[in-house]
C-alpha positions in Angstrom: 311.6 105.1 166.9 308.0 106.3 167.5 307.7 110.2 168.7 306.1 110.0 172.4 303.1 112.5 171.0 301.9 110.1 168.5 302.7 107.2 171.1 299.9 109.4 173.0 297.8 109.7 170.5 297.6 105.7 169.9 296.9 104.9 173.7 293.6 107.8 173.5 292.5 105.8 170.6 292.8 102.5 171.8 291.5 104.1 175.0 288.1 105.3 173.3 288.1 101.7 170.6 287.7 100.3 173.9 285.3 102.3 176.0 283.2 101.6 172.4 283.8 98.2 172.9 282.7 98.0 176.4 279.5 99.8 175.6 278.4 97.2 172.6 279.1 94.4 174.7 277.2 95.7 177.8 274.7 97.1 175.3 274.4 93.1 174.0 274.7 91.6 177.2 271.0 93.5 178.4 269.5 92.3 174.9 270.8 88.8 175.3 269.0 88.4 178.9 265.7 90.1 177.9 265.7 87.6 175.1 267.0 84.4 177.6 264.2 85.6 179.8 261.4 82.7 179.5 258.0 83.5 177.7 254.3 82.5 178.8 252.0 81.4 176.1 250.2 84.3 175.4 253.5 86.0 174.6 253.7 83.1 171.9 250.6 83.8 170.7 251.2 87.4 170.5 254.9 87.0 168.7 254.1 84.0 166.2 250.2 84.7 165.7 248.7 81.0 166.4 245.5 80.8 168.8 246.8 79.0 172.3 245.1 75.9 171.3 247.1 75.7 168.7 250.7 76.3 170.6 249.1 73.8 173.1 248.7 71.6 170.7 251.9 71.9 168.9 253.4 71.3 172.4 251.5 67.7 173.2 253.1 66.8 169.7 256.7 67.8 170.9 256.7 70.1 167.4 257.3 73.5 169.0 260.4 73.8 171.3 259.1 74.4 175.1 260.2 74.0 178.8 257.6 72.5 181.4 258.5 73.4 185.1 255.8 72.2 187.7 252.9 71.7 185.2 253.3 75.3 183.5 254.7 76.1 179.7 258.0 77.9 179.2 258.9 79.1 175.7 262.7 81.1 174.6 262.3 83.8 172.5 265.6 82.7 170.6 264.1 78.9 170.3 260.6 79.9 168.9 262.5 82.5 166.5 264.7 79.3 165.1 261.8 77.0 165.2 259.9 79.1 162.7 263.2 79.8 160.4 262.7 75.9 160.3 260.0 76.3 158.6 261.6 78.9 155.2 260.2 78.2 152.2 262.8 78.2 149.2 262.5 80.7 146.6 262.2 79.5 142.7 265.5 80.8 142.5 267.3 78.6 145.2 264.9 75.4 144.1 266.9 76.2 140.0 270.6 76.5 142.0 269.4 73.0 143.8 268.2 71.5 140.9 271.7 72.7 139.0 273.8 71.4 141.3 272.2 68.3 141.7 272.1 67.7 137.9 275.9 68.8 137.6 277.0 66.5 140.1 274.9 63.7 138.9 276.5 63.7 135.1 279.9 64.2 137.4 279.7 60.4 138.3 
């Protein structure tokens, strides 16, 4: 049988684990909307550097993920971040572990 002072002593700490908790997910929920809120093109230019021709153009091509409401650009924070993480270059070291694995499994067959 538990002693009731150390049954206390569990419900404070749950208690305070999950006033923590409920901060970090408010504390996410306010980061999560200012990122969902939509961006105009010059905050595009400003985050990933191109000139707006270029973003303009990149847009006519259907290359750069963007939302057109009632003839104006829309761009996602989130969507632009991923869209350039499309873009990662492999490093010499993860071109040998490719090249490996592909040569490993090939002598497999």
């Amino acid at each position: 049988m538990i002693p009731f002072e150390q049954t206390q002593q569990d419900v404070a700490e749950v208690k305070k684990e999950l006033k923590e908790l409920k901060a970090l997910l408010q504390s996410n929920a306010k980061q999560q909307s200012q990122t969902d809120d939509p961006l105009t093109i010059d905050e595009i230019v400003k985050l990933t550097g191109y000139t707006k021709p270029t973003i303009y153009g990149y847009c006519q091509k259907n290359e750069i993920p963007h939302h057109k409401k009632n003839g104006r650009l829309f761009f996602f924070k989130t969507e632009i971040i991923d869209w350039i993480k499309e873009g990662k270059q492999k490093t010499v070291k993860e071109l040998q572990v490719s090249v490996d694995t592909f040569l490993s499994n090939k002598n497999k067959r």
